[in-house]
N, C-alpha and C positions, 0 to 999 in steps of 0.2 A: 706372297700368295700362300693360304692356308692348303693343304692338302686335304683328298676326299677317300677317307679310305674304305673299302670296301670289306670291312672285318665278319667271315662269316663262317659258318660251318655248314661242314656238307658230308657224304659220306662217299664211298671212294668213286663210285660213278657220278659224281657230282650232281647230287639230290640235295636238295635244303630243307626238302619235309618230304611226307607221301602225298599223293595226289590232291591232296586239300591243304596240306602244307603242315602236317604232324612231325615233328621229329622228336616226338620225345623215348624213342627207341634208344637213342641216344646218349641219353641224362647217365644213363648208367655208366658213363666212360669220363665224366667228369668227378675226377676221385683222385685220391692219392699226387701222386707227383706233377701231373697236369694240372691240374685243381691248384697247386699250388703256384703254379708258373702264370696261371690264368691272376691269382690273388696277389701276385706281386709284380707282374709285368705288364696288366692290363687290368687293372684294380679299379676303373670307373664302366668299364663291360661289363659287370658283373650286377645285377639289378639292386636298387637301395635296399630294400626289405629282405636281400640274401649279406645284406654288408654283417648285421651283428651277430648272426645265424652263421658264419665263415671266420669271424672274427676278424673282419678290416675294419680297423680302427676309423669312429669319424673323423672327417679333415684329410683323410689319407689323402696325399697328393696326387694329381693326373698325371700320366705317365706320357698320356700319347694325343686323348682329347678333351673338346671340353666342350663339345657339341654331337646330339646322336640325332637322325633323320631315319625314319621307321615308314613301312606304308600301315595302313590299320589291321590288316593281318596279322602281324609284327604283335604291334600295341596292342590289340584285341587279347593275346594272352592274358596281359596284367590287366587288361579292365573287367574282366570276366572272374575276374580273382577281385576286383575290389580296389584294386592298386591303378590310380589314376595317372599317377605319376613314375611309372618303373624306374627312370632315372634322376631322379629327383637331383642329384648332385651334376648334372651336365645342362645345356639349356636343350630342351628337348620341342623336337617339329617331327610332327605325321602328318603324312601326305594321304589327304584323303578326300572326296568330294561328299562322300556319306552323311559324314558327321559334320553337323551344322556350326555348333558350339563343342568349344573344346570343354570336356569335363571336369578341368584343371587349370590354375593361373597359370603352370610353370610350362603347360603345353601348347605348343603354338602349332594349331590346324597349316598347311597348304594346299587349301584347293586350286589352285590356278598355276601356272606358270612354275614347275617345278624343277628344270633347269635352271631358268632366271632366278630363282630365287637362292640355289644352291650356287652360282655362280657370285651373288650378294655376298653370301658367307664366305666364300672361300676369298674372296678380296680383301677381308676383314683384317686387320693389324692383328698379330697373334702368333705365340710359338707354339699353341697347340692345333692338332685337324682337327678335324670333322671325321664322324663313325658313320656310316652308311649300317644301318645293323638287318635291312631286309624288307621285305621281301622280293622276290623274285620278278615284281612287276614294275618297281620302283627303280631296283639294279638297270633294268632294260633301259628306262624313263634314263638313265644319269649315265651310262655304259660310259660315253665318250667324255665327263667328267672325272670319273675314276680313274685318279692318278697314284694309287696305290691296293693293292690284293693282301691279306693275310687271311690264308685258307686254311682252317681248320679240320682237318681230314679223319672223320670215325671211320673205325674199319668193318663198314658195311657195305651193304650194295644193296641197294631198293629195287632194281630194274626199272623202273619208272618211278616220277615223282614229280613233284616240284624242283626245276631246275634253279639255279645258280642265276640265272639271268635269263628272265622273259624277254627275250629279242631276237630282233630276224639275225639271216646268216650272214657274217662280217666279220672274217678273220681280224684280230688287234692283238697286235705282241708286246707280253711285256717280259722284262727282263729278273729272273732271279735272283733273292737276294739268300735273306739267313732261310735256313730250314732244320727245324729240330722235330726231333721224334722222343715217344716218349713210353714208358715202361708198357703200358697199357694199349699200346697200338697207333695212338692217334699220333697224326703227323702235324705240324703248323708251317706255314712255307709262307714265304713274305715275295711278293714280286711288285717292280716297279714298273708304272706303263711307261712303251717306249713310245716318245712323242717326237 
C-alpha cells in the first residue's frame, strides 16, 4: 500500500495562503539552506520549470513520490503562468469539477469520486507515495486517507487565512517523527497518522 502524504507549508498558525489562498508572503524564506534541503530531499516538489533555474539536474531521481494530486487552486497557479503541466516529471491529477478537459496529456482531471480514486492509487505496486500538494478543500476531501504530515513551518502568522484543512471538527492523532529546523526560521516536522 503506497502512502498519501500530505506535504505542505503553512505559517505558524497554520494558514496555507491568506483568505483566498495567497502565500506568496512566503517565497521569500525559500533560500539558502532550506532551498537546499528542499533540492535534495524532495527534489520532485519542486515544480519542473524551477528544475534548470535551481540547478536539479534532469532524471534527478524521486526521493519520496512519483505521483502529485492538487485541487485547481493549487494548479491554477501554473496555469495562469502558462505552465500546464507544473510537474511534468510526476503523474499529475487535479481534482476539480470546473474544468472540463484537462489542458495537458500529462494531467489527469477528477471530477468524481475523489476518495475512490485516491484509494486506487494508493493500492498501486510501488516504493514511491503519493504528494497530496493542496489545497485546503481537497486536504478536508482525503483528511482520513492521509497517512503521512510533512509541515513546512514559515515564521509567520496570518491571524486568518486559508487553513491546512477544510474540515469539520475531529480530533486524529498522529504520531512524530524527524523534525528539523533551519537557519532562516522555518521548521519541517514529519508525523505519521496513528491508525
Amino acid at each position: 500500500m503506497r502512502k498519501l502524504t500530505y506535504f505542505v507549508a503553512c505559517t505558524i498558525d497554520g494558514f496555507i495562503g491568506d483568505p483566498k489562498g495567497d502565500a506568496t508572503s512566503t517565497y521569500s524564506y525559500v533560500m539558502g539552506e532550506y532551498l537546499e534541503f528542499l533540492k535534495t530531499e524532495y527534489p520532485e516538489t519542486v515544480a519542473a520549470p524551477a528544475w534548470p533555474v535551481l540547478g536539479i539536474e534532469p532524471g534527478t531521481p524521486h526521493r519520496h513520490y512519483d505521483t502529485v494530486i492538487q485541487g485547481l487552486g493549487s494548479y491554477r497557479i501554473g496555469l495562469d503562468a502558462g505552465v500546464t503541466s507544473p510537474y511534468a516529471h510526476l503523474r499529475e491529477y487535479v481534482a476539480t469539477r470546473s474544468l472540463i478537459e484537462s489542458p495537458d496529456p500529462n494531467v489527469e482531471l477528477i471530477a468524481d469520486d475523489l476518495v475512490g480514486r485516491v484509494r486506487e492509487l494508493k493500492a498501486e505496486d510501488g516504493g514511491l507515495g503519493i504528494w497530496l500538494c493542496g489545497g485546503s478543500t481537497i486536504a478536508g476531501e482525503l483528511i482520513e486517507e492521509i497517512d503521512e504530515l510533512v509541515i513546512k513551518t514559515y515564521p509567520q502568522v496570518y491571524g486568518s487565512g486559508m487553513p491546512m484543512f477544510g474540515a469539520g471538527f475531529e480530533p486524529r492523532d498522529f504520531t512524530l517523527g524527524a523534525v528539523r529546523a533551519f537557519d532562516n526560521g522555518v521548521l519541517v516536522r514529519t508525523y505519521t497518522r496513528k491508525r
